[in-house]
C-alpha positions as CSV (number, residue, x, y, z in Angstrom):
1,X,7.5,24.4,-36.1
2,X,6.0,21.1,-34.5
3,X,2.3,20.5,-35.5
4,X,0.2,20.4,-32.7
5,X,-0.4,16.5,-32.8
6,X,3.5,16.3,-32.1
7,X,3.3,18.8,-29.1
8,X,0.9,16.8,-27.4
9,X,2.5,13.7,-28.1
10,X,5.7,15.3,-26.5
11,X,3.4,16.3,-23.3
12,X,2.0,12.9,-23.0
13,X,4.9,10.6,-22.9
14,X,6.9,13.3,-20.6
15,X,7.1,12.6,-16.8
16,X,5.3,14.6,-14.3
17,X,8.8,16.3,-13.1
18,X,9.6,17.3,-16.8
19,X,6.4,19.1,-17.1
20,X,7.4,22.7,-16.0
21,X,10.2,22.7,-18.9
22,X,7.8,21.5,-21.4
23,X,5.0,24.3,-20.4
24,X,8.0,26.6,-20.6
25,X,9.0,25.5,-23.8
26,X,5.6,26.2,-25.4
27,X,4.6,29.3,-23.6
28,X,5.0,31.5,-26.3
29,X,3.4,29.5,-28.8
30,X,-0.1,31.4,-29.6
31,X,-1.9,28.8,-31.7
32,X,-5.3,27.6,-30.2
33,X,-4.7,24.0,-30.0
34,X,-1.4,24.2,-28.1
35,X,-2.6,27.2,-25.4
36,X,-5.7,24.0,-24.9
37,X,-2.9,21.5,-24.0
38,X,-0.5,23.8,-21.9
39,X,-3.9,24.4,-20.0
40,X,-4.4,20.8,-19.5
41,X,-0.8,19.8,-18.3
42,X,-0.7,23.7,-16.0
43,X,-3.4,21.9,-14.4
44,X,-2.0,18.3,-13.9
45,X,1.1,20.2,-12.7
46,X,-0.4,21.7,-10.0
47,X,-1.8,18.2,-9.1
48,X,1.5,17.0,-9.5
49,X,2.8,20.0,-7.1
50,X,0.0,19.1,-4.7
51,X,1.0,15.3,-4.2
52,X,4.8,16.2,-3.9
53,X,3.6,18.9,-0.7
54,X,1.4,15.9,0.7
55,X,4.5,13.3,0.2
56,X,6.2,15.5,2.7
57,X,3.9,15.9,4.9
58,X,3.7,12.2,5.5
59,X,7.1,11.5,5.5
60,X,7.7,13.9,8.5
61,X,8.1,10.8,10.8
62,X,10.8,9.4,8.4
63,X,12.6,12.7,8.5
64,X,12.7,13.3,11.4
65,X,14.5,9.9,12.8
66,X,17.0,10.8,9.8
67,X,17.5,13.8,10.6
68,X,18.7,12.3,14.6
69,X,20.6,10.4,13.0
70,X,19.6,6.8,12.4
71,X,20.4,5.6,9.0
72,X,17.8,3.0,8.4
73,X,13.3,3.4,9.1
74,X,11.0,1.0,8.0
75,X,6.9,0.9,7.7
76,X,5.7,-2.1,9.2
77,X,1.5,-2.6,8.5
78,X,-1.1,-5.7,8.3
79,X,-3.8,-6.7,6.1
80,X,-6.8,-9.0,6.8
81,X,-7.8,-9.0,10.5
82,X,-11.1,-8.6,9.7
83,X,-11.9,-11.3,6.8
84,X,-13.9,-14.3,7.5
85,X,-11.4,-16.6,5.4
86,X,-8.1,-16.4,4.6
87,X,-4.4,-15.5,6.3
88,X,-3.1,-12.6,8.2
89,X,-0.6,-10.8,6.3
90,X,2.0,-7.8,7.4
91,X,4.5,-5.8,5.2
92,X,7.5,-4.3,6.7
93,X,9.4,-1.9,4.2
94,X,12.7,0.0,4.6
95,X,13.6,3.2,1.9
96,X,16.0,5.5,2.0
97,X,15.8,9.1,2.9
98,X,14.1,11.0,0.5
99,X,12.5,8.5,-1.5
100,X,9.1,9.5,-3.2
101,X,6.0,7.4,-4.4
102,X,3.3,9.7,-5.9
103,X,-0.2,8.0,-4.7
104,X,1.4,6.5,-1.6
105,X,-0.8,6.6,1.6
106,X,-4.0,4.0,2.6
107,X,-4.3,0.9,0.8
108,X,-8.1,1.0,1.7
109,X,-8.5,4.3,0.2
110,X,-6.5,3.3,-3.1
111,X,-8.4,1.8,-6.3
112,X,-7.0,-2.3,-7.3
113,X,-5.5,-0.8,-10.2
114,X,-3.6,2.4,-8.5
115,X,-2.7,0.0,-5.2
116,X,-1.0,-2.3,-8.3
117,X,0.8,0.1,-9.9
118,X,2.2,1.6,-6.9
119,X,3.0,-2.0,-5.6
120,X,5.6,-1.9,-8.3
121,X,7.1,1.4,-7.7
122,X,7.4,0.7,-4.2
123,X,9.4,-3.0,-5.4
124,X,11.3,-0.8,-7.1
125,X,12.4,1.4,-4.8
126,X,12.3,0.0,-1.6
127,X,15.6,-0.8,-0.1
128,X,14.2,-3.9,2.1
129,X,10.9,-5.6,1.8
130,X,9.8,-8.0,4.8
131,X,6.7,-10.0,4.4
132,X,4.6,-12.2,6.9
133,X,2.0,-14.5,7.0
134,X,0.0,-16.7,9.3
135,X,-2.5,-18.7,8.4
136,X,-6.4,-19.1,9.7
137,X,-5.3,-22.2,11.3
138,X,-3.0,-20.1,13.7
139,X,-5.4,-17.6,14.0
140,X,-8.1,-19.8,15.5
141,X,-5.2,-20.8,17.8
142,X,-3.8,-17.9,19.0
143,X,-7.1,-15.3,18.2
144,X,-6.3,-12.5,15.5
145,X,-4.6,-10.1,17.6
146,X,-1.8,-12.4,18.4
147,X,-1.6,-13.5,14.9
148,X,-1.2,-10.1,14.0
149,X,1.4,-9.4,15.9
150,X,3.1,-12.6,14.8
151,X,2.9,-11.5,10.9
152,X,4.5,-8.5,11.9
153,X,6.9,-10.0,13.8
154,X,7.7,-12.4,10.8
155,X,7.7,-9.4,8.4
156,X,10.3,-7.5,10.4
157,X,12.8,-10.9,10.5
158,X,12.4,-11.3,6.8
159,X,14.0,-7.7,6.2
160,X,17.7,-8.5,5.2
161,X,18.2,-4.7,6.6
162,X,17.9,-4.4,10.6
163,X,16.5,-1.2,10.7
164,X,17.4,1.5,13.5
165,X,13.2,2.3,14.0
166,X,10.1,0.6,13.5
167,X,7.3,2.9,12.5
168,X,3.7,0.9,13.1
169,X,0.0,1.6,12.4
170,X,-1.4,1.7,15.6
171,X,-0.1,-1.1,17.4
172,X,3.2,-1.7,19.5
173,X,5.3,-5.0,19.9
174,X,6.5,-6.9,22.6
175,X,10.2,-9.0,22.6
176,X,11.3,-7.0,20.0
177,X,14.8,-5.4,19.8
178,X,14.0,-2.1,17.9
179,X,13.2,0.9,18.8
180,X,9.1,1.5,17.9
181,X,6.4,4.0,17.4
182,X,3.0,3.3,17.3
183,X,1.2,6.0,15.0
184,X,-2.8,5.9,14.9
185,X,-4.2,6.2,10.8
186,X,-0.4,5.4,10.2
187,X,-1.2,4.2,6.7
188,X,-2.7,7.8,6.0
189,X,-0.3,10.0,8.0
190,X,3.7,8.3,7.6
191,X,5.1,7.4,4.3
192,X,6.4,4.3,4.9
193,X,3.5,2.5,6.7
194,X,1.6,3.3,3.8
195,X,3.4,1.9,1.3
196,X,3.7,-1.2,3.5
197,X,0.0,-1.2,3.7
198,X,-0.1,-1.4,0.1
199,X,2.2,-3.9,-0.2
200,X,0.2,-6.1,2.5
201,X,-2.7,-5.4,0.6
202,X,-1.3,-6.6,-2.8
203,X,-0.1,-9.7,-2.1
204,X,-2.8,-11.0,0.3
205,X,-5.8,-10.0,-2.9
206,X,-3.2,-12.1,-4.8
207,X,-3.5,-15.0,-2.6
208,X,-7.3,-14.3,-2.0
209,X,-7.6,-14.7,-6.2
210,X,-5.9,-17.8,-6.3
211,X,-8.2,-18.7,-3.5
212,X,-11.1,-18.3,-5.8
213,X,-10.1,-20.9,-8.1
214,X,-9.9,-23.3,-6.0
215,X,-13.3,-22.3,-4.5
216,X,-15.0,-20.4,-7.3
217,X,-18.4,-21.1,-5.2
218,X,-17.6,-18.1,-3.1
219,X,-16.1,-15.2,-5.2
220,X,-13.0,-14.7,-2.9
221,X,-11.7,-12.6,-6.0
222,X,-14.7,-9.8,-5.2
223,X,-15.0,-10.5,-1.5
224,X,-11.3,-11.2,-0.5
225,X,-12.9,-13.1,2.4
226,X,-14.7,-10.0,3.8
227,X,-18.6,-10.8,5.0
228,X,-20.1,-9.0,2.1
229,X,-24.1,-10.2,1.2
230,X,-23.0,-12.7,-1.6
231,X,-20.4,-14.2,0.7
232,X,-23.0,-15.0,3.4
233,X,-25.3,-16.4,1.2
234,X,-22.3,-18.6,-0.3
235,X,-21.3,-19.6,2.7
236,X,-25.0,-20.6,3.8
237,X,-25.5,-22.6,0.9
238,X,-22.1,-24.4,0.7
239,X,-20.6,-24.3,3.8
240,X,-17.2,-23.5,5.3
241,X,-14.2,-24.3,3.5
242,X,-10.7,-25.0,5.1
243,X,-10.1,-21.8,4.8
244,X,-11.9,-20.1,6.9
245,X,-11.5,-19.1,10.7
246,X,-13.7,-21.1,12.7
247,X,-13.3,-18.4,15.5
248,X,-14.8,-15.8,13.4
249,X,-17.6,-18.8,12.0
250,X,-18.4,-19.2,16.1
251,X,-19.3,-15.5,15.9
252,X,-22.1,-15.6,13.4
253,X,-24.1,-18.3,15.5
């Protein structure tokens, strides 16, 4: 018989879709210690059952353009239109039909250390990745809603995939030759978007952190160029750095 220390140790390392064959396999087992742990996991199934019934639910916009017909969807989403300093920075991400994420969905809504984790799975997994950039330069020249539009743009030629649909997060674009919806909360309510939102969100906090070296004065690693307290009283005190959008600066006057 396994000791109890060996049965959790067997529940522990197991994945979350290998957990209703475990809790069968120890159902009949009437010691104290193991009904406690078949409790626990029950419960972290259910969770488990939970995320897999909201998965689906936001991958109804996916399925549904598979199930025309096309063969390829991507997520297209942007990071960073409302930051004082720093670039503009859109994700647009292609999987095939089917593909689950557990804890996919608003970037915003996500802890740093759950958005990183995820950030791998979704590498992993993804079939494309697109990513797009545009500096504060460009978006004192062109105002952020342009530059937006352009990241997105970018992230959509950087795919190696052409895909048949572009699903968005509340936006449409113009001169482009793919079919598009616009869906409003898109990183909450469709799959993809949300795990381009992620994506977005990952790499522009990495380029906000290295940021921060360069300009420890103004903690860009907490802020990530957002006009929290600290940030004004930085920027009060030291002044603007070539970073930052002058457009936004002009606001603040």
């Amino acid at each position: 018989m396994q000791t109890i220390q060996k049965i959790e140790q067997e529940f522990k390392t197991c994945q979350n879709d290998e957990l209703k064959e475990l809790l069968a396999k120890y159902s009949s087992d009437s010691r104290g210690g193991v009904r406690s742990i078949c409790d626990k996991y029950s419960k972290k199934l259910s969770k488990y059952y939970d995320e897999l019934r909201r998965l689906k639910e936001i991958s109804r916009y996916e399925d549904y353009y598979f199930d025309s017909g096309l063969r390829s969807v991507a997520g297209l989403d942007e990071v960073g239109r409302g930051p004082l300093a720093g670039p503009v920075v859109a994700c647009c991400v292609v999987f095939k039909k089917g593909t689950i994420i557990e804890g996919v969905g608003d970037s915003k809504k996500l802890s740093e250390k759950s958005r990183n984790n995820i950030f791998w799975d979704i590498k992993r997994k993804a079939l494309d990745i697109g990513m797009g950039v545009v500096d504060e330069k460009t978006i004192d020249k062109i105002n952020i809603v342009n530059a937006t539009k352009q990241a997105m743009k970018e992230a959509i030629d950087n795919l190696t995939i052409k895909p048949d649909v572009i699903l968005i997060d509340h936006m449409r674009l113009d001169d482009i030759d793919y079919i598009q919806e616009s869906i409003t909360k898109g990183d909450e309510k469709c799959f993809s978007i949300g795990a381009a939102s992620i994506m977005a969100k990952v790499m522009r906090d990495e380029m906000m952190y290295n940021y921060a070296k360069e300009y420890p004065e103004y903690h860009f690693d907490k802020n990530k160029g957002y006009g929290s307290r600290e940030h004004f009283e930085a920027l009060l005190q030291y002044g603007a750095t070539p970073i930052y959008r002058e457009s936004f600066l002009k606001r603040l006057k």
